[in-house]
C-alpha positions as a Markdown table, in Angstrom:
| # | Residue | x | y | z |
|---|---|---|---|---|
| 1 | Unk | -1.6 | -22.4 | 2.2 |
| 2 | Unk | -2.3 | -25.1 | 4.5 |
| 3 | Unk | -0.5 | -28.4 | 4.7 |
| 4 | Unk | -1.3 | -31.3 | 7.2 |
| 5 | Unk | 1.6 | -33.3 | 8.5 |
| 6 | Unk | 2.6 | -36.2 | 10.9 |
| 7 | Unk | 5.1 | -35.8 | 13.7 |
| 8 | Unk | 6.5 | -39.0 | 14.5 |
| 9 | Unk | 4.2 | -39.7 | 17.2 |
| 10 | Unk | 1.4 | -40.2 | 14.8 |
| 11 | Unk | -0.4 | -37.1 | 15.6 |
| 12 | Unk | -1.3 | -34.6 | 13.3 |
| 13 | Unk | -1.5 | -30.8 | 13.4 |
| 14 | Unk | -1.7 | -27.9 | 10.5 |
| 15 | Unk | 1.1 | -25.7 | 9.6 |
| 16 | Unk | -0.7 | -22.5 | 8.5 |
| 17 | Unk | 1.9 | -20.1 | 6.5 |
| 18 | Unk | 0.7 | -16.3 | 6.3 |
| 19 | Unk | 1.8 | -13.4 | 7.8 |
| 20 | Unk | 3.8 | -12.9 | 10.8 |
| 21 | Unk | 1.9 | -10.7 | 12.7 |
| 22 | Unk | -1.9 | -9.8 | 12.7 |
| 23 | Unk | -2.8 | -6.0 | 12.7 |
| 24 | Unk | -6.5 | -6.6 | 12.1 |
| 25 | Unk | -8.5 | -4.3 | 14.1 |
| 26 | Unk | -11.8 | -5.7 | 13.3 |
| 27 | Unk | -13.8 | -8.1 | 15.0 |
| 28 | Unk | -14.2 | -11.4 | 12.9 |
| 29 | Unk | -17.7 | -11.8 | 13.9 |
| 30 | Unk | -19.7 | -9.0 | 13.8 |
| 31 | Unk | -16.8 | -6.6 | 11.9 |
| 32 | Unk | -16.9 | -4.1 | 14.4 |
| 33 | Unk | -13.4 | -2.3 | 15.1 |
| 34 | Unk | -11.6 | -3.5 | 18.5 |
| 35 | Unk | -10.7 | -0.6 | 20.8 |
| 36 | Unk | -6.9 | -2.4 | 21.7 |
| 37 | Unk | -4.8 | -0.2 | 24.0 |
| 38 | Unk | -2.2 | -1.2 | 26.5 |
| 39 | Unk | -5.1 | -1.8 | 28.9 |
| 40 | Unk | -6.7 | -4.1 | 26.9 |
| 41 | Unk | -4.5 | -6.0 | 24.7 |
| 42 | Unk | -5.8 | -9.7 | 25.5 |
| 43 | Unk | -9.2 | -8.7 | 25.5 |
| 44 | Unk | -10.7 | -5.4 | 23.6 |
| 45 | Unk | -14.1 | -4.6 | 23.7 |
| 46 | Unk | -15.8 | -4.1 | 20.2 |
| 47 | Unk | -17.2 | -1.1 | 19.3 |
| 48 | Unk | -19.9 | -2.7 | 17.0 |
| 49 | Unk | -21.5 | -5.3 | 19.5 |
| 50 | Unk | -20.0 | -4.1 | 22.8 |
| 51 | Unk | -18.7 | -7.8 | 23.2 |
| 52 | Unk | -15.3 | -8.5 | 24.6 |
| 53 | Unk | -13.3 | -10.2 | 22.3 |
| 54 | Unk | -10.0 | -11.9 | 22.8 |
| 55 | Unk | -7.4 | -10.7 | 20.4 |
| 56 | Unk | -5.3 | -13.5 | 20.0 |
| 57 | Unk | -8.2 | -16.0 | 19.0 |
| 58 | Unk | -9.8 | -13.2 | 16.6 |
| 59 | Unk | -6.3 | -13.0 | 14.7 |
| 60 | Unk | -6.3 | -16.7 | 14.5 |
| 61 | Unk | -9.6 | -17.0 | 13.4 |
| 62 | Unk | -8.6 | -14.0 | 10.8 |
| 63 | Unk | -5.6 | -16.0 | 9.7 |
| 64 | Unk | -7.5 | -19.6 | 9.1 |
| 65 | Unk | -10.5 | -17.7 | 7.1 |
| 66 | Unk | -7.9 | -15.6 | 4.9 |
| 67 | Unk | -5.1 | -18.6 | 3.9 |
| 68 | Unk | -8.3 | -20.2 | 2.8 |
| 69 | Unk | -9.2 | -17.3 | 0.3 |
C-alpha cells in the first residue's frame, strides 16, 4: 500500500509498506536470474542479458511494481 505524506517542511515523500527484505533473484528488466555472491553483492551480472545490475535499485524497483499489484 502506498500512502503520500507531508513532513512539516512541506515536502512530500512515499512511505511504501512491503516486506522487509528483498530475496528476488531476478532481474526486473529482462527477468534474467542475478548471479549475487559475496563478490558481487552491489552489482551482479545477469545471466539472461549479461548486464550488470545494481541489486539494491532492482529490489526497489521490485518493491514499487509489486505494492502496486
Amino acid at each position: 500500500m502506498i500512502k503520500e505524506r507531508k513532513q512539516p517542511s512541506k515536502l512530500s515523500y512515499l512511505m511504501v509498506s512491503g516486506p522487509k527484505y528483498v530475496i528476488r533473484r531476478e532481474n526486473v528488466d529482462c527477468g534474467g536470474r542475478l548471479l549475487r555472491d559475496s563478490d558481487n553483492y552491489d552489482i551482479a551480472p545477469c545471466k539472461g542479458c549479461s548486464k550488470k545490475v545494481n541489486t539494491h535499485k532492482n529490489a526497489a524497483i521490485y518493491l514499487v511494481r509489486s505494492t502496486k499489484s
